[in-house]
N, C-alpha and C positions, 0 to 999 in steps of 0.2 A: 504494500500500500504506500500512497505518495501523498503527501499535502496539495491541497488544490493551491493553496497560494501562501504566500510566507506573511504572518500578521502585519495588522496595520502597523506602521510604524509612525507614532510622533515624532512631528517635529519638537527640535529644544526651543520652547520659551525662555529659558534662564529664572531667575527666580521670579515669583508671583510680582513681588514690591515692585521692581525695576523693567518690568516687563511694558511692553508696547499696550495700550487696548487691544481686544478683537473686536473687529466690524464685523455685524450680521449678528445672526441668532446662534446662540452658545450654551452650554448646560457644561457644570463642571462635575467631576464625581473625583473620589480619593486614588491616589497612584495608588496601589500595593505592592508591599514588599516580599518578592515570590519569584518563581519560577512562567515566562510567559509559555504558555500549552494553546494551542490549535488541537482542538477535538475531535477526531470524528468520531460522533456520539452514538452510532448503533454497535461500532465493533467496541471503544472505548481506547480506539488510537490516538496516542499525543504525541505533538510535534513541538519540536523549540523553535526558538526564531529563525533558527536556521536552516528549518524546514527537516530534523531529522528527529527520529523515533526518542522520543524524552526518555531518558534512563533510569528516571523513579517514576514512573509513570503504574509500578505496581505499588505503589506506595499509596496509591488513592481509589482503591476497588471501593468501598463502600459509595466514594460520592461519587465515581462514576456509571454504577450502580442507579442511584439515584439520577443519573443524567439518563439515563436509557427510556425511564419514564416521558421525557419529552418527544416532542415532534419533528426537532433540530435536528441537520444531519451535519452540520459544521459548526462550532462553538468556538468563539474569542472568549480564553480567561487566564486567572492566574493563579497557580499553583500553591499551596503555601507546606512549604516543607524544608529542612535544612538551615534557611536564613536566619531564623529567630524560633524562639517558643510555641508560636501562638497559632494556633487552628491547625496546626498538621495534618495531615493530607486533606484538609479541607479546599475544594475549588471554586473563585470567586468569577462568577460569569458576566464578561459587561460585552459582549456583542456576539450576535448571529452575524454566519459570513455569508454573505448572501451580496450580489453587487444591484438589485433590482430593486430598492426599499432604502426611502432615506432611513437614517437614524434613528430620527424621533419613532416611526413607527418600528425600527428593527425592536428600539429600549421597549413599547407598549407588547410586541410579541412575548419578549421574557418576560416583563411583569405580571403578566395572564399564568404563566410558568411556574416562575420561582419566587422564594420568598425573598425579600430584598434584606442587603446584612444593613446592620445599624453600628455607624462608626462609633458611636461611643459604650460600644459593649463589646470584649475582647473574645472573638471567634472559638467556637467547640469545635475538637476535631472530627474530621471524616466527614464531613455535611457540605452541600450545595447552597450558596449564598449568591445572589444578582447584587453586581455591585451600585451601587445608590446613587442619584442623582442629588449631589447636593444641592444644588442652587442652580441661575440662570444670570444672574449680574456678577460685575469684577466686583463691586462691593462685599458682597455678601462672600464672595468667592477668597478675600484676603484673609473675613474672619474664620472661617473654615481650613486654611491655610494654616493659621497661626494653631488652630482647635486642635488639628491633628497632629501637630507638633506637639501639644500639651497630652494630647492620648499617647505620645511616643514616649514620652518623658515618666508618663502614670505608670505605665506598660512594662517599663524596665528594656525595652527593643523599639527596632527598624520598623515597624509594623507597616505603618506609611513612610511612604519618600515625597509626597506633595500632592499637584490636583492634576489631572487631564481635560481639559477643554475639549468638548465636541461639538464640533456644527451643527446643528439639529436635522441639515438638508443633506449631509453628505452621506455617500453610497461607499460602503465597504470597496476599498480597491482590491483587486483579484489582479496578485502579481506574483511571474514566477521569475524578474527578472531580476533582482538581486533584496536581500534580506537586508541591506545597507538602506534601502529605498525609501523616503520620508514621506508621509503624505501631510499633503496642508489641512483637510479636514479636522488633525486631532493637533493639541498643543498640550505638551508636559511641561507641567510647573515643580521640578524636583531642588530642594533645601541644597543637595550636595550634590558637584559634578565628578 
């Protein structure tokens, strides 16, 4: 089996504070601190970013277990195992790969799905979580910045590394032509380079 396409990839904002505005419509939700996985959901194959079979990928049967139950047959998410304590083999799902559905309706398809995780309660392991829309302004999007740097500090870990900005109109890119490949749709806002 082969990746249909190597995950999106943010471009770098640099940090939230010094960062340019986005023009257009925007939704941010938390980076997570994890391993990124491309899913195919009915065998329960994972890929890394670099398009090749993830090596703990048996490290997460229950929640991908749990993933079989959906209707997905390609899943953007992030792994959370090795880097820190917190939610092991638990996997946090923030996009259907799919290039024909803006955004905003790919995020309304998992909602129907899965349960959405809540940033400020630290992850059980083995469980499927959608990860959370926080907000839709840069305002609200700083304090939420700062928020989850305060849940890193609670936490004793990495848990978060910052925010991802999404477009709400953009279409998953389906690329198989290098895993370097940024797309302008999504914007990361990470504390550390």
């Amino acid at each position: 089996m082969q990746a249909i396409t190597y995950p999106a990839r943010p471009i770098n904002g640099g940090p939230l504070e010094s960062a340019a505005p986005l023009l257009g419509p925007w939704a941010y939700e938390p980076k997570l601190n994890g391993w990124r996985a491309l899913i195919h959901v009915p065998t329960g194959t994972m890929f890394n970013r670099q398009g090749q079979e993830l090596s703990i990928a048996g490290e997460f049967g229950p929640a991908l277990a749990q993933l079989r139950a959906s209707p997905f047959e390609w899943l953007d998410a992030e792994a959370l195992e090795r880097r820190h304590g917190l939610g092991r083999g638990t996997l946090w799902v923030f996009d259907v790969v799919t290039p024909a559905i803006p955004y905003r309706q790919r995020k309304g398809q998992l909602t129907a799905h899965f349960n959405c995780g809540e940033p400020a309660r630290p992850p059980a392991p083995d469980e499927v979580w959608l990860v959370p829309e926080l907000c839709a302004s840069r305002a609200e999007a700083l304090l939420w910045y700062r928020r989850l740097q305060q849940l890193n500090q609670a936490w004793g870990g990495e848990f978060f590394e910052g925010l991802v900005a999404k477009r709400l109109d953009s279409l998953y890119p389906i690329q198989l032509t290098s895993p370097e490949k940024e797309f302008s749709g999504w914007t990361k806002f990470r504390w550390r380079w």
